[in-house]
Chimera marker file (.cmm) of the C-alpha trace (Angstrom):
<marker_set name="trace">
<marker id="1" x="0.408" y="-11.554" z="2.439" r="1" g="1" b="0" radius="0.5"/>
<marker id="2" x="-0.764" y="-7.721" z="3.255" r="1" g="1" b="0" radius="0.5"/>
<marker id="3" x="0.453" y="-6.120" z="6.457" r="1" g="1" b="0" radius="0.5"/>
<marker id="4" x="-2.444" y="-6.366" z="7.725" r="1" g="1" b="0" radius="0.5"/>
<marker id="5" x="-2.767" y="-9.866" z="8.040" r="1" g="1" b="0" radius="0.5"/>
<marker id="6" x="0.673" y="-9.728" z="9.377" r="1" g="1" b="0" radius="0.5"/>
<marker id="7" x="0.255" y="-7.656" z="12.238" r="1" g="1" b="0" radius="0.5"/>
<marker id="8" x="-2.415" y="-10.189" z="13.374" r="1" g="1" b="0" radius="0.5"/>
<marker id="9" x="0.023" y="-13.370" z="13.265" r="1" g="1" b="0" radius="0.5"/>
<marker id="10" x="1.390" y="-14.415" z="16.833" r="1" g="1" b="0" radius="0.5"/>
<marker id="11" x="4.894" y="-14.672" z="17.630" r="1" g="1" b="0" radius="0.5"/>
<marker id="12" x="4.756" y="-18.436" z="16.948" r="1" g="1" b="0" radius="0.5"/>
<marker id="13" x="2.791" y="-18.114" z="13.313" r="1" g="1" b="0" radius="0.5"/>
<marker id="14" x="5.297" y="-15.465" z="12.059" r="1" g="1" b="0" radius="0.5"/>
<marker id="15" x="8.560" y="-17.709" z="12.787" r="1" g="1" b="0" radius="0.5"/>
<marker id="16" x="6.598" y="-20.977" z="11.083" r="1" g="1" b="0" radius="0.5"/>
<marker id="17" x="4.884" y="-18.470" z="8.041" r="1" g="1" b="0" radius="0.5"/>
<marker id="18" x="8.606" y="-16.994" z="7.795" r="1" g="1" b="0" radius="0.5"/>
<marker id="19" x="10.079" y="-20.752" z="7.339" r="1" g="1" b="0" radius="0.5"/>
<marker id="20" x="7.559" y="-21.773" z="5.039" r="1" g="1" b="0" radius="0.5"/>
<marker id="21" x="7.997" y="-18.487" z="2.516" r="1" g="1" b="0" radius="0.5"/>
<marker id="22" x="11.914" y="-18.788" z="3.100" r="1" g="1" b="0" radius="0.5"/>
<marker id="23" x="11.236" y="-22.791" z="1.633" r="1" g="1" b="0" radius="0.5"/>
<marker id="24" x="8.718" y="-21.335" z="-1.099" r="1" g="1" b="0" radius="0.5"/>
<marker id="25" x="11.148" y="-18.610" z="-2.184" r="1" g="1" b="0" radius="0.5"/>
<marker id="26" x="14.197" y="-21.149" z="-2.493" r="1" g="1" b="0" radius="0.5"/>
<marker id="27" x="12.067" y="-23.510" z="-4.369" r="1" g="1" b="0" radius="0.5"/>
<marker id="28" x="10.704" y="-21.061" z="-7.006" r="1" g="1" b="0" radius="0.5"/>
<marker id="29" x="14.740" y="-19.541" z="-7.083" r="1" g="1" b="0" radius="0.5"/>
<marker id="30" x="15.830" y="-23.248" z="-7.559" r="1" g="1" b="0" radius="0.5"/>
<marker id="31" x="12.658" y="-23.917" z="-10.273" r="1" g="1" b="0" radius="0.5"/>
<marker id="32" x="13.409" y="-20.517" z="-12.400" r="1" g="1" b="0" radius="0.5"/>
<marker id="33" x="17.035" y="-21.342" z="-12.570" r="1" g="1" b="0" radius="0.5"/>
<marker id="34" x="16.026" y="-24.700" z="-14.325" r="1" g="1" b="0" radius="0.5"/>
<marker id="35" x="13.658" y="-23.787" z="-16.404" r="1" g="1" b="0" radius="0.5"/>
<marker id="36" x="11.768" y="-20.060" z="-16.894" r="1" g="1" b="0" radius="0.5"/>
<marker id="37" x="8.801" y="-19.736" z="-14.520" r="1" g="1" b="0" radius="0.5"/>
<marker id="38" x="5.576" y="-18.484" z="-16.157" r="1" g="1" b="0" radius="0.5"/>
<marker id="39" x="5.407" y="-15.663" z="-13.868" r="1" g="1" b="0" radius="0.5"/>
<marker id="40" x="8.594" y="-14.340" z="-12.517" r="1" g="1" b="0" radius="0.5"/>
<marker id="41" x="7.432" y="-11.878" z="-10.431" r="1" g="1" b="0" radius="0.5"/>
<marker id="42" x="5.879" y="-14.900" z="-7.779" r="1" g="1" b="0" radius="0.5"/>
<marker id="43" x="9.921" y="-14.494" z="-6.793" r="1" g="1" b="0" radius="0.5"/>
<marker id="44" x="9.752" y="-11.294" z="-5.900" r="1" g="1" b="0" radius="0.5"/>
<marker id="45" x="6.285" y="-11.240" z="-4.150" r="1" g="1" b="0" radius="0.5"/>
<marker id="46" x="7.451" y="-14.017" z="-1.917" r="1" g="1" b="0" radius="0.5"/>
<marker id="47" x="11.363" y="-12.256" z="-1.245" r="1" g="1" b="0" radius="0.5"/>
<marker id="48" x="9.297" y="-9.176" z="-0.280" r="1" g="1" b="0" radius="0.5"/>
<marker id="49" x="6.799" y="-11.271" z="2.174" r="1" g="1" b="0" radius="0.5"/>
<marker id="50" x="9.550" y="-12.811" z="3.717" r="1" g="1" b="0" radius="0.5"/>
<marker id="51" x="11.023" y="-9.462" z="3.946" r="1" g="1" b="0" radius="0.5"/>
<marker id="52" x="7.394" y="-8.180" z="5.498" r="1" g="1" b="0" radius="0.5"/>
<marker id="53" x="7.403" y="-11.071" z="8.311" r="1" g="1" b="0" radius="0.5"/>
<marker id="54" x="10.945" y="-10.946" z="9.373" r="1" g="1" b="0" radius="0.5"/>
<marker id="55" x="10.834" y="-7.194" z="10.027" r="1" g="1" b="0" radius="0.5"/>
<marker id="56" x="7.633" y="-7.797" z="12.350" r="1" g="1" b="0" radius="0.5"/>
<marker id="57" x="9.079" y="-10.763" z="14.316" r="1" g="1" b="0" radius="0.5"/>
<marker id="58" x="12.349" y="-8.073" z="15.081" r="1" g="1" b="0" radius="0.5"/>
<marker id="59" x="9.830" y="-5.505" z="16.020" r="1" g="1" b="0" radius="0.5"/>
<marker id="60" x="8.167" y="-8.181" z="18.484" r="1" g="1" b="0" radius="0.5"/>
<marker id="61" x="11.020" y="-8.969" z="19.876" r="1" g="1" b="0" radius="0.5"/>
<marker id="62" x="12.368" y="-5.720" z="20.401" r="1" g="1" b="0" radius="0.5"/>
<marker id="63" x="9.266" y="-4.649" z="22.390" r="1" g="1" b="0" radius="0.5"/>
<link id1="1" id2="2" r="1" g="1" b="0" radius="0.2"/>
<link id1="2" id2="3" r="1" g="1" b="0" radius="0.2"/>
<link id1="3" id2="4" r="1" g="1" b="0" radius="0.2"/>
<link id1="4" id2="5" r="1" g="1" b="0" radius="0.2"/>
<link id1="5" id2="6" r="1" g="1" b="0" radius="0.2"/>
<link id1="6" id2="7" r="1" g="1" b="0" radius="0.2"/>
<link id1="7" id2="8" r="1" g="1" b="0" radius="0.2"/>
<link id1="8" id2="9" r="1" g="1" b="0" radius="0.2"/>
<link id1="9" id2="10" r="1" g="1" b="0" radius="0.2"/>
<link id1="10" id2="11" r="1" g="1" b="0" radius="0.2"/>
<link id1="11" id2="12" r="1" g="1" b="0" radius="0.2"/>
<link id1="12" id2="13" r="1" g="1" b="0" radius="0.2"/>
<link id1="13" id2="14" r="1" g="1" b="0" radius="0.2"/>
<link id1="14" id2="15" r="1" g="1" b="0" radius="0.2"/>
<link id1="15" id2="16" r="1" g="1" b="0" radius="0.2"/>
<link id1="16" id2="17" r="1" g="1" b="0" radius="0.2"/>
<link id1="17" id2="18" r="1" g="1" b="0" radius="0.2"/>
<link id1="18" id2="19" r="1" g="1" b="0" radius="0.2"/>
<link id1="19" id2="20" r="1" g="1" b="0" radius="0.2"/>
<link id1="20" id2="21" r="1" g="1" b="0" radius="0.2"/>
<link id1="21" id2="22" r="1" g="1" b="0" radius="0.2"/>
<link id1="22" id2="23" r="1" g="1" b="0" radius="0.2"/>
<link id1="23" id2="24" r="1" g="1" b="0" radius="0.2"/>
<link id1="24" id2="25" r="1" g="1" b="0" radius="0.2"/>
<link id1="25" id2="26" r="1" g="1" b="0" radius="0.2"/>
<link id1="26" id2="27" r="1" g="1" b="0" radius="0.2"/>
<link id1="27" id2="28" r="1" g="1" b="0" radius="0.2"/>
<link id1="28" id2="29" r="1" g="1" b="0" radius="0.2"/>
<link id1="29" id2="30" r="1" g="1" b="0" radius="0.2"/>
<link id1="30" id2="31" r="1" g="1" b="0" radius="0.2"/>
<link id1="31" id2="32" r="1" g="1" b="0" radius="0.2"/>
<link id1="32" id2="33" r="1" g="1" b="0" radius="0.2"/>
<link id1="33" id2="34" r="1" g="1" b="0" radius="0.2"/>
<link id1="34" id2="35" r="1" g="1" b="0" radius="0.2"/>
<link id1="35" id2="36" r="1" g="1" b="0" radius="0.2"/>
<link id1="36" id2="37" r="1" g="1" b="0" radius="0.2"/>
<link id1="37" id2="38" r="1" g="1" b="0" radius="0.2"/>
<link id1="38" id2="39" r="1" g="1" b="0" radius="0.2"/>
<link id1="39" id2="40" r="1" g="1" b="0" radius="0.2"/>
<link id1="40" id2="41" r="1" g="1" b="0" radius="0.2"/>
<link id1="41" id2="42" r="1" g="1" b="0" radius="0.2"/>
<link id1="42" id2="43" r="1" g="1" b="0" radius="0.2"/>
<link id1="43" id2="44" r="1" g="1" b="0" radius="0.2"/>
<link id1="44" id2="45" r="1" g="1" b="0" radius="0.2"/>
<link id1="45" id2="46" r="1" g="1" b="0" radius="0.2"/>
<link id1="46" id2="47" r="1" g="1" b="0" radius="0.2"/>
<link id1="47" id2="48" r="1" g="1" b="0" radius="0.2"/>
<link id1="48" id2="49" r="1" g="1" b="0" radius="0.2"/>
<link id1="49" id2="50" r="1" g="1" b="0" radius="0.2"/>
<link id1="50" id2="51" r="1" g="1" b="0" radius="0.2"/>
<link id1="51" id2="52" r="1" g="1" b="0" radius="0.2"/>
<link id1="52" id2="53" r="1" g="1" b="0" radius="0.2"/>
<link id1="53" id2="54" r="1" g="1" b="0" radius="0.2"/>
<link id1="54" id2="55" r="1" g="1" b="0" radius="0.2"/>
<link id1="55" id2="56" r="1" g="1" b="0" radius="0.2"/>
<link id1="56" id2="57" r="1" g="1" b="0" radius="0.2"/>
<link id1="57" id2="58" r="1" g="1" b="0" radius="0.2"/>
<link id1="58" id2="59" r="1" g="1" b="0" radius="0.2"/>
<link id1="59" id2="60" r="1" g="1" b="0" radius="0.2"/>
<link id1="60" id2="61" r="1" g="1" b="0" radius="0.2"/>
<link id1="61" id2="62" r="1" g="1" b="0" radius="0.2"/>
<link id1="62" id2="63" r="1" g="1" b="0" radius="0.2"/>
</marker_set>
């Protein structure tokens, strides 16, 4: 997900995105571990859009 699209996400779609890449990150953690994923670097993409979303919800709420 790009910034962009981010920023336009309400309060309520950031907190349900953020749950559902949190799930998607654990599951590709939990699927690597077992057996090599063909492309690695989906964990990282999805640790860094989690990363991306929580930061906006705190600067939401802090406004």
């Amino acid at each position: 997900m790009k910034q962009s699209e981010i920023k336009e996400l309400s309060i309520e779609e950031l907190k349900e995105r953020l749950a559902d890449f949190k799930k998607q990150h654990e599951d590709l953690k939990m699927a690597h571990s077992v057996t090599p994923l063909e492309n690695p670097l989906q964990i990282r993409h999805t640790r860094r859009t989690v990363a991306r979303l929580a930061t906006e919800l705190t600067k939401r709420e802090l406004q």
